[in-house]
PDB file of N, CA, C and O in Angstrom:
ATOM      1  N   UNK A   1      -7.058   8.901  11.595  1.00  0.00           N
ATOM      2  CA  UNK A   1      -7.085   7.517  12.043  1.00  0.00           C
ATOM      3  C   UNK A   1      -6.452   7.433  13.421  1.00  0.00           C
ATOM      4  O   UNK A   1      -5.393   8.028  13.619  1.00  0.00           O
ATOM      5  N   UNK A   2      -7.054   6.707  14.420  1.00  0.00           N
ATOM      6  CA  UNK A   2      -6.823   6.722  15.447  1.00  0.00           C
ATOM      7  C   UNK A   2      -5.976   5.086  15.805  1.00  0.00           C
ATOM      8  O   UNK A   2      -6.286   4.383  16.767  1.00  0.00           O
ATOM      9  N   UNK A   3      -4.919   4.745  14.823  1.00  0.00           N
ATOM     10  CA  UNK A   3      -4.334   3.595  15.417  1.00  0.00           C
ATOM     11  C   UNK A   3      -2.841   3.734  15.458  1.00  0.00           C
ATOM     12  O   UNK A   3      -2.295   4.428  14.600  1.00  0.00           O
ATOM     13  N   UNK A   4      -2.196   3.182  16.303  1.00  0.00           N
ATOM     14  CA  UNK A   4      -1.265   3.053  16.888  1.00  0.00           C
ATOM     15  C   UNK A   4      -0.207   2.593  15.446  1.00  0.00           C
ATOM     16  O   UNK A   4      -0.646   2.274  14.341  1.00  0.00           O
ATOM     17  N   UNK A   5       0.599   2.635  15.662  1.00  0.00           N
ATOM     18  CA  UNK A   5       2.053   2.276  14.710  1.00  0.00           C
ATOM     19  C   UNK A   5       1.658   0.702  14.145  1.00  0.00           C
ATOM     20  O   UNK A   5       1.311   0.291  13.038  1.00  0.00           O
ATOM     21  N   UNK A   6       1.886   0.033  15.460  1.00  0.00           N
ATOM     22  CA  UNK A   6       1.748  -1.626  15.437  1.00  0.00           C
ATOM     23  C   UNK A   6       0.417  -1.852  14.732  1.00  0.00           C
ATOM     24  O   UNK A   6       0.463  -2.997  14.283  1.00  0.00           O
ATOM     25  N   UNK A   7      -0.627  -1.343  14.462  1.00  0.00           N
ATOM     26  CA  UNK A   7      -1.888  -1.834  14.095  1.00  0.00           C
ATOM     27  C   UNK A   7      -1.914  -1.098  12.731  1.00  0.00           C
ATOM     28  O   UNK A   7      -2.695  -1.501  11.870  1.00  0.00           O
ATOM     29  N   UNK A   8      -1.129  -0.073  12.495  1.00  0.00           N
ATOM     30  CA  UNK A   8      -0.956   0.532  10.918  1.00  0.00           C
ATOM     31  C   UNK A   8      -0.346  -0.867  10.322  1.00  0.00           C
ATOM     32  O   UNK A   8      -0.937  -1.794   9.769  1.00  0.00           O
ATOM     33  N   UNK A   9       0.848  -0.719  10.585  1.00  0.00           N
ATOM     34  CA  UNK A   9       1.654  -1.939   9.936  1.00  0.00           C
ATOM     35  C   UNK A   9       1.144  -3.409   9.962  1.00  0.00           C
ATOM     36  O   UNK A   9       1.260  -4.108   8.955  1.00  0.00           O
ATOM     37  N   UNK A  10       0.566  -3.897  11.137  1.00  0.00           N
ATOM     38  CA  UNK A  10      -0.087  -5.102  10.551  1.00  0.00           C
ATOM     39  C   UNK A  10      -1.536  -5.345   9.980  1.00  0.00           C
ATOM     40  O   UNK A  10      -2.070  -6.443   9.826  1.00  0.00           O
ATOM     41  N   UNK A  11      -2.164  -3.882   9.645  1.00  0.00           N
ATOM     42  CA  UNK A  11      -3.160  -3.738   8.527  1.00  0.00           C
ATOM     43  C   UNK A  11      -2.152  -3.773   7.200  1.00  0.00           C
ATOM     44  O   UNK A  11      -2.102  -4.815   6.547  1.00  0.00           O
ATOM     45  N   UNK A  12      -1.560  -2.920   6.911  1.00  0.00           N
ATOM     46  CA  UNK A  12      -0.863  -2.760   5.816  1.00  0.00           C
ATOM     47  C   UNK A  12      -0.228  -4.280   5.131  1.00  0.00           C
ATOM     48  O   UNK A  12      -0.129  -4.481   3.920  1.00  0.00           O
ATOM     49  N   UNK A  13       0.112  -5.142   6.077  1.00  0.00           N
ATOM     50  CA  UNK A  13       0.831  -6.444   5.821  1.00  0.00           C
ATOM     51  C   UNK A  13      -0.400  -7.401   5.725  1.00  0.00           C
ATOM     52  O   UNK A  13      -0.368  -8.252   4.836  1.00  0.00           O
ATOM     53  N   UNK A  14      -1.472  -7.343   6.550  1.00  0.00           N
ATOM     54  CA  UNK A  14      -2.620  -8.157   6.202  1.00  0.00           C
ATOM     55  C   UNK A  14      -3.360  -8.093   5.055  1.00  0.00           C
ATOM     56  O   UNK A  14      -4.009  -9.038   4.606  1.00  0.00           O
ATOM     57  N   UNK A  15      -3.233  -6.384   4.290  1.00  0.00           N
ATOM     58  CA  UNK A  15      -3.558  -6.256   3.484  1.00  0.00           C
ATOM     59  C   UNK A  15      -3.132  -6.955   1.939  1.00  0.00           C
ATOM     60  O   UNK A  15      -3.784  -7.447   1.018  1.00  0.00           O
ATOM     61  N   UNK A  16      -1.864  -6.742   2.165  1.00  0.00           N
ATOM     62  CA  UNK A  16      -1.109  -7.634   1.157  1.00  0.00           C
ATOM     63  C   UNK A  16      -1.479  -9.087   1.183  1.00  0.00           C
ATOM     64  O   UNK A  16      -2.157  -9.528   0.256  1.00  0.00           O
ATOM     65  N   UNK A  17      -1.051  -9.963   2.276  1.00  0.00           N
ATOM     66  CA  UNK A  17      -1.602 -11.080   2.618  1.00  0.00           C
ATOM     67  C   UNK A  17      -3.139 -11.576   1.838  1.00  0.00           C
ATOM     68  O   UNK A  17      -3.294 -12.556   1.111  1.00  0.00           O
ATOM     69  N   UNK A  18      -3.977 -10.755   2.174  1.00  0.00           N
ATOM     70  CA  UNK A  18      -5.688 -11.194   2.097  1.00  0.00           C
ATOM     71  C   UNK A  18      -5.721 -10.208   0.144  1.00  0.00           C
ATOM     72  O   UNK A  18      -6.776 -10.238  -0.489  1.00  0.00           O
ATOM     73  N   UNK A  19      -4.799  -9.674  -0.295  1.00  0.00           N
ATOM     74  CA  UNK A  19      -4.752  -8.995  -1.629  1.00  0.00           C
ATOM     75  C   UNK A  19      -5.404  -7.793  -1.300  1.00  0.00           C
ATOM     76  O   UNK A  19      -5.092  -6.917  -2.107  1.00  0.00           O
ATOM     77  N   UNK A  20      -5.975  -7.509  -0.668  1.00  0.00           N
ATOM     78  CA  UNK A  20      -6.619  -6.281   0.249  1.00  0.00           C
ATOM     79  C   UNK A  20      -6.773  -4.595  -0.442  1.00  0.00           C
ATOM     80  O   UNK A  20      -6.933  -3.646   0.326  1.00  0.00           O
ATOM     81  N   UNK A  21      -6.720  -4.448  -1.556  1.00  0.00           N
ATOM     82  CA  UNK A  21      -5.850  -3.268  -2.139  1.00  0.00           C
ATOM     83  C   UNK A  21      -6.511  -2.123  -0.832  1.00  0.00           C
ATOM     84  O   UNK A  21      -5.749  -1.469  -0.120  1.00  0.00           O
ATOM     85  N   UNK A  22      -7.762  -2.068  -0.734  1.00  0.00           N
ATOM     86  CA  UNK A  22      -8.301  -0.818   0.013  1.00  0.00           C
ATOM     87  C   UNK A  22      -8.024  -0.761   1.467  1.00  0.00           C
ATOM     88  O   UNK A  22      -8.347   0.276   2.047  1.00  0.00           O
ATOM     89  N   UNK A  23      -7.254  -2.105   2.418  1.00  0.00           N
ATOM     90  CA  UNK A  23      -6.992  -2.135   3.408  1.00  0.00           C
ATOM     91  C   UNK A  23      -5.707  -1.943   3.585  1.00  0.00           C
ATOM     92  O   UNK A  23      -5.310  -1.907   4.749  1.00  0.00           O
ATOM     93  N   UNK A  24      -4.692  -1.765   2.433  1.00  0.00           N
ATOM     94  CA  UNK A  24      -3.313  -1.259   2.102  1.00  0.00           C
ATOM     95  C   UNK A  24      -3.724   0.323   2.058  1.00  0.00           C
ATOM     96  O   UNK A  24      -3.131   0.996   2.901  1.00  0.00           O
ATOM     97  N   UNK A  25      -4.425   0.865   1.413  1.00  0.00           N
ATOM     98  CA  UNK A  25      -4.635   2.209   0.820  1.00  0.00           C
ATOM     99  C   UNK A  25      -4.990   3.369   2.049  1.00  0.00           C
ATOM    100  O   UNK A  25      -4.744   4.556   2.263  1.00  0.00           O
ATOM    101  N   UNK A  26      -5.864   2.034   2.831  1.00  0.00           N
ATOM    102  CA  UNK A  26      -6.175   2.811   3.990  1.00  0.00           C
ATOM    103  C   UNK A  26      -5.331   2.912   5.258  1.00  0.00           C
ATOM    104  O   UNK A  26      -5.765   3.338   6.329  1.00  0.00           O
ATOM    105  N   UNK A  27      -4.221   2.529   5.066  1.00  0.00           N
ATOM    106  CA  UNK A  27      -3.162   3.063   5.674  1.00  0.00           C
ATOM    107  C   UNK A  27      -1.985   3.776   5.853  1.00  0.00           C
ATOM    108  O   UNK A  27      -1.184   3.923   6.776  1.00  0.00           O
ATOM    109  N   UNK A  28      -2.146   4.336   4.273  1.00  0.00           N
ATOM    110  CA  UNK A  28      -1.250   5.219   3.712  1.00  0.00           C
ATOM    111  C   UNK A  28      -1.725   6.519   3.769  1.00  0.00           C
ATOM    112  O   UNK A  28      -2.951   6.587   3.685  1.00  0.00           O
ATOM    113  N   UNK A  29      -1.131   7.584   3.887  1.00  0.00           N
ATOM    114  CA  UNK A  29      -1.552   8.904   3.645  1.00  0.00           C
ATOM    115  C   UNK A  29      -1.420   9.447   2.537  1.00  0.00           C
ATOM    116  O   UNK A  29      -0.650   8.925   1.731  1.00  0.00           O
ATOM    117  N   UNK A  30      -2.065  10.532   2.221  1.00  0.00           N
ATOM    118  CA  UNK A  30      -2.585  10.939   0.678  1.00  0.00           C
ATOM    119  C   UNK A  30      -1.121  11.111  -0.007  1.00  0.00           C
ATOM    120  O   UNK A  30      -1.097  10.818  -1.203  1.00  0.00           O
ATOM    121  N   UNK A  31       0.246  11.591   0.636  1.00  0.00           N
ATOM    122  CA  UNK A  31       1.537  12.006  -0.269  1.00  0.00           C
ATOM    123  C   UNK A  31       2.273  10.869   0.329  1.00  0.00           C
ATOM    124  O   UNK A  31       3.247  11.152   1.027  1.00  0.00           O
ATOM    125  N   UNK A  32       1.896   9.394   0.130  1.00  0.00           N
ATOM    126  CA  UNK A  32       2.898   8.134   0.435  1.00  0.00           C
ATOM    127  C   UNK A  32       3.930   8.548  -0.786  1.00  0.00           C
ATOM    128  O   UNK A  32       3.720   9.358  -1.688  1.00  0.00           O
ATOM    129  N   UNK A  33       5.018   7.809  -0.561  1.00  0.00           N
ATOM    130  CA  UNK A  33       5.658   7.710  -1.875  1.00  0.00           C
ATOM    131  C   UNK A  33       6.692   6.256  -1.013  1.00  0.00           C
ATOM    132  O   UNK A  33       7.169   5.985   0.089  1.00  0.00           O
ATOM    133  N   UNK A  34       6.554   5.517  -2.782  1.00  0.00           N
ATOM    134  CA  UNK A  34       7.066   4.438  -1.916  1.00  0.00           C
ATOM    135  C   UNK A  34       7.746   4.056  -2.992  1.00  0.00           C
ATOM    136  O   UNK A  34       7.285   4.105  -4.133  1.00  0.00           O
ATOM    137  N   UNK A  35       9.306   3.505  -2.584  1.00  0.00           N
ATOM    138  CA  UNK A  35      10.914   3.397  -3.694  1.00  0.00           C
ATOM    139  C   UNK A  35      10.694   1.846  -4.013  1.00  0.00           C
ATOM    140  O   UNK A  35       9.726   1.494  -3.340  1.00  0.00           O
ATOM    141  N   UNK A  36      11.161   0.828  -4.718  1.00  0.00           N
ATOM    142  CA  UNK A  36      11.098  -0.448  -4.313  1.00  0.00           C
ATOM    143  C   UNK A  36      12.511  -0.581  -4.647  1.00  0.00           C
ATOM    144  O   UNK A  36      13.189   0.262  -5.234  1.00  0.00           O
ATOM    145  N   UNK A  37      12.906  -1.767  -4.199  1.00  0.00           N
ATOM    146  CA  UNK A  37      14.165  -1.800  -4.320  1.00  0.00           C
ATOM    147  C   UNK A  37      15.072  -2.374  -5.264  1.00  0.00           C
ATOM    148  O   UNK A  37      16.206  -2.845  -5.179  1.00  0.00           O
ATOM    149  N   UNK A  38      14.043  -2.158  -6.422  1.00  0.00           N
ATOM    150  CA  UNK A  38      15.001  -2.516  -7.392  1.00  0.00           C
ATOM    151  C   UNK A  38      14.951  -1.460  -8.716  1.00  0.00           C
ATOM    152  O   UNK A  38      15.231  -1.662  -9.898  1.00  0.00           O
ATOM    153  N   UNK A  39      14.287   0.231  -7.738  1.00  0.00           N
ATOM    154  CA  UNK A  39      14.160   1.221  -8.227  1.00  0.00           C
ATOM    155  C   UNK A  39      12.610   1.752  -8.905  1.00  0.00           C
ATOM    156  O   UNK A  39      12.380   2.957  -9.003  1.00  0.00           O
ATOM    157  N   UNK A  40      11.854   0.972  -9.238  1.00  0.00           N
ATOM    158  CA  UNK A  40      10.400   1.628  -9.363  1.00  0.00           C
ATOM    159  C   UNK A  40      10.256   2.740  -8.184  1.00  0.00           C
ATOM    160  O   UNK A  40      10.520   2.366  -7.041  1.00  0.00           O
ATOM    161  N   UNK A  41       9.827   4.165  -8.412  1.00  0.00           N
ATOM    162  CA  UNK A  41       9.352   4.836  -7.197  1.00  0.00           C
ATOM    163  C   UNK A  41       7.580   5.206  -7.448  1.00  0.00           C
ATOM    164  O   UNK A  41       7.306   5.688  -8.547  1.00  0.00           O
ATOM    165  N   UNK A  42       6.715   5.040  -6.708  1.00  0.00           N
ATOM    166  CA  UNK A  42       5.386   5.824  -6.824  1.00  0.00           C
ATOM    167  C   UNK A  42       4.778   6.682  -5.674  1.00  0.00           C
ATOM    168  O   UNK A  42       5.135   6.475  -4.514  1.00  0.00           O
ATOM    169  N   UNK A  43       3.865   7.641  -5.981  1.00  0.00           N
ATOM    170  CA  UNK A  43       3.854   8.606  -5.071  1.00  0.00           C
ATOM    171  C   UNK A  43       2.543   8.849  -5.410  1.00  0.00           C
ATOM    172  O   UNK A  43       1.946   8.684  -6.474  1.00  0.00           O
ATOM    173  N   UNK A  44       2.091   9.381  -4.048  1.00  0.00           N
ATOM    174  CA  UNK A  44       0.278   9.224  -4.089  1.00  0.00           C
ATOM    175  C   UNK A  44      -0.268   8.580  -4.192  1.00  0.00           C
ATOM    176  O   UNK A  44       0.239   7.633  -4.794  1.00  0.00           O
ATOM    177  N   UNK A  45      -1.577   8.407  -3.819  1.00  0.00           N
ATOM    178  CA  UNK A  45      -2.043   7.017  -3.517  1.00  0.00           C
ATOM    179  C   UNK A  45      -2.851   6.565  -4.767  1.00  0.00           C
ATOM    180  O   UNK A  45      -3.444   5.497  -4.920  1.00  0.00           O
ATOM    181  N   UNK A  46      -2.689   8.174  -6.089  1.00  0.00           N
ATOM    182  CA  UNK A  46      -3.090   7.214  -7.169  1.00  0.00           C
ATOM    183  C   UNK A  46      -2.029   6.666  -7.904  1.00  0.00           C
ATOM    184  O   UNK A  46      -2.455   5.884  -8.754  1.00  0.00           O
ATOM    185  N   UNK A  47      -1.238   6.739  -7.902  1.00  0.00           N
ATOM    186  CA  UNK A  47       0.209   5.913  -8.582  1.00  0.00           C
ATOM    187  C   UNK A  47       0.261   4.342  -7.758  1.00  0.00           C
ATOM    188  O   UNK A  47       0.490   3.226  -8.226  1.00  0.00           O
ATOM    189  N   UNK A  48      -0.043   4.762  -6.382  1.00  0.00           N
ATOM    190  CA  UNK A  48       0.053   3.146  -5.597  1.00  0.00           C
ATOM    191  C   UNK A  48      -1.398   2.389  -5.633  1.00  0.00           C
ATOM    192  O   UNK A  48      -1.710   1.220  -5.402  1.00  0.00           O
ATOM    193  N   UNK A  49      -2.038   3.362  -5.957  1.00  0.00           N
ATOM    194  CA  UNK A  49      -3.209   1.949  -6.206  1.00  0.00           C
ATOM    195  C   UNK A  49      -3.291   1.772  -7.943  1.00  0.00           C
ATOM    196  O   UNK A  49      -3.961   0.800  -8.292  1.00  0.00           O
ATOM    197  N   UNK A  50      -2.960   2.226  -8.556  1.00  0.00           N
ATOM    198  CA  UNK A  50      -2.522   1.614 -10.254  1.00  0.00           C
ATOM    199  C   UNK A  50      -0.874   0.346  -9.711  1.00  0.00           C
ATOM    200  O   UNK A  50      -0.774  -0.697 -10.357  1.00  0.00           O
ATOM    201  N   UNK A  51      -0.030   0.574  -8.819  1.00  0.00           N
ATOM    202  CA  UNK A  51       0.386  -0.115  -8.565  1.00  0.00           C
ATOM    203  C   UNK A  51      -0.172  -1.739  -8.099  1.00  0.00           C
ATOM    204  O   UNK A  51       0.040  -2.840  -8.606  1.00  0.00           O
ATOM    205  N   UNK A  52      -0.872  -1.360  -7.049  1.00  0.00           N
ATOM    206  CA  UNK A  52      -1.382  -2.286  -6.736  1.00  0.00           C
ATOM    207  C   UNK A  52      -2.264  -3.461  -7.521  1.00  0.00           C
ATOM    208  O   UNK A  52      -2.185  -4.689  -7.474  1.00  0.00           O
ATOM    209  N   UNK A  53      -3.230  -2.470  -8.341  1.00  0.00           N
ATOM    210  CA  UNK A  53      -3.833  -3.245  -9.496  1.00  0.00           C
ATOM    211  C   UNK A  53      -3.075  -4.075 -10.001  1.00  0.00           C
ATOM    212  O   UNK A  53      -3.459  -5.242  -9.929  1.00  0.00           O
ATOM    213  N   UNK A  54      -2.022  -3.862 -10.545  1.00  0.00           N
ATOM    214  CA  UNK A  54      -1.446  -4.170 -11.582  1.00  0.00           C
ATOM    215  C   UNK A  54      -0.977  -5.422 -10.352  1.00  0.00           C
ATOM    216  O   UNK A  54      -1.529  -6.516 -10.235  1.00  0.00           O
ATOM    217  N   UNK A  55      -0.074  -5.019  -9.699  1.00  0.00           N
ATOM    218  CA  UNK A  55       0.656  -5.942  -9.100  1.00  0.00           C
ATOM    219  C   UNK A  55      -0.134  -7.488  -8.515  1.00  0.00           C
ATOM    220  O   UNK A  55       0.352  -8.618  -8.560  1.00  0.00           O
ATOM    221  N   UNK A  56      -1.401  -7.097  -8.011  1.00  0.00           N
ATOM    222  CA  UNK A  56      -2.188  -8.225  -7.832  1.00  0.00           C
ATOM    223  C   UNK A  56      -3.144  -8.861  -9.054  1.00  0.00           C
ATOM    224  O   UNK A  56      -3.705  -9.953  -8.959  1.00  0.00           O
ATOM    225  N   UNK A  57      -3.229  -7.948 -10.256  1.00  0.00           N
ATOM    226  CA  UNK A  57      -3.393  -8.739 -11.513  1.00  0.00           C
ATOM    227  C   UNK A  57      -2.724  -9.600 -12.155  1.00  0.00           C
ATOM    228  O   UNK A  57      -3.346 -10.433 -12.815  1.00  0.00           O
ATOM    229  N   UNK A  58      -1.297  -9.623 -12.127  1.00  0.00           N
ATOM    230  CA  UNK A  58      -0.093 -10.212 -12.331  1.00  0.00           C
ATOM    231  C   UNK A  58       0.555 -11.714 -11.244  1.00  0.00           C
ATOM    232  O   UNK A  58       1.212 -12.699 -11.580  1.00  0.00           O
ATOM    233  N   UNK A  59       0.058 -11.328 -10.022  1.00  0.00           N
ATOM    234  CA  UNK A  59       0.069 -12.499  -9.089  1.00  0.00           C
ATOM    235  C   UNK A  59       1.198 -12.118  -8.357  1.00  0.00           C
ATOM    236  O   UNK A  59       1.601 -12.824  -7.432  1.00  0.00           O
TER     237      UNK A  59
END
């Protein structure tokens, strides 16, 4: 992918915004691993898109 820092991150945030799961996904690389802060951790982008499901099924 040929984008800059600033245009990763405000895909990634638009993605959330618009519920976006595949415009989140597509800005992560295949070994993301991501902590939340109230301790859930997931890693790979199939753990974060079962995340995601879930999380935008739930609201």
């Amino acid at each position: 992918m040929n984008a800059t820092y600033k245009q990763l991150v405000e895909a990634y945030f638009t993605g959330w915004i618009s519920q976006n799961k595949q415009q989140i996904l597509d800005t992560l690389s295949e070994d993301i691993y991501i902590e939340e802060c109230y301790g859930p951790c997931y890693s790979g982008k199939k753990q974060i898109t079962t995340w995601l499901d879930n999380w935008f099924k739930q609201g």
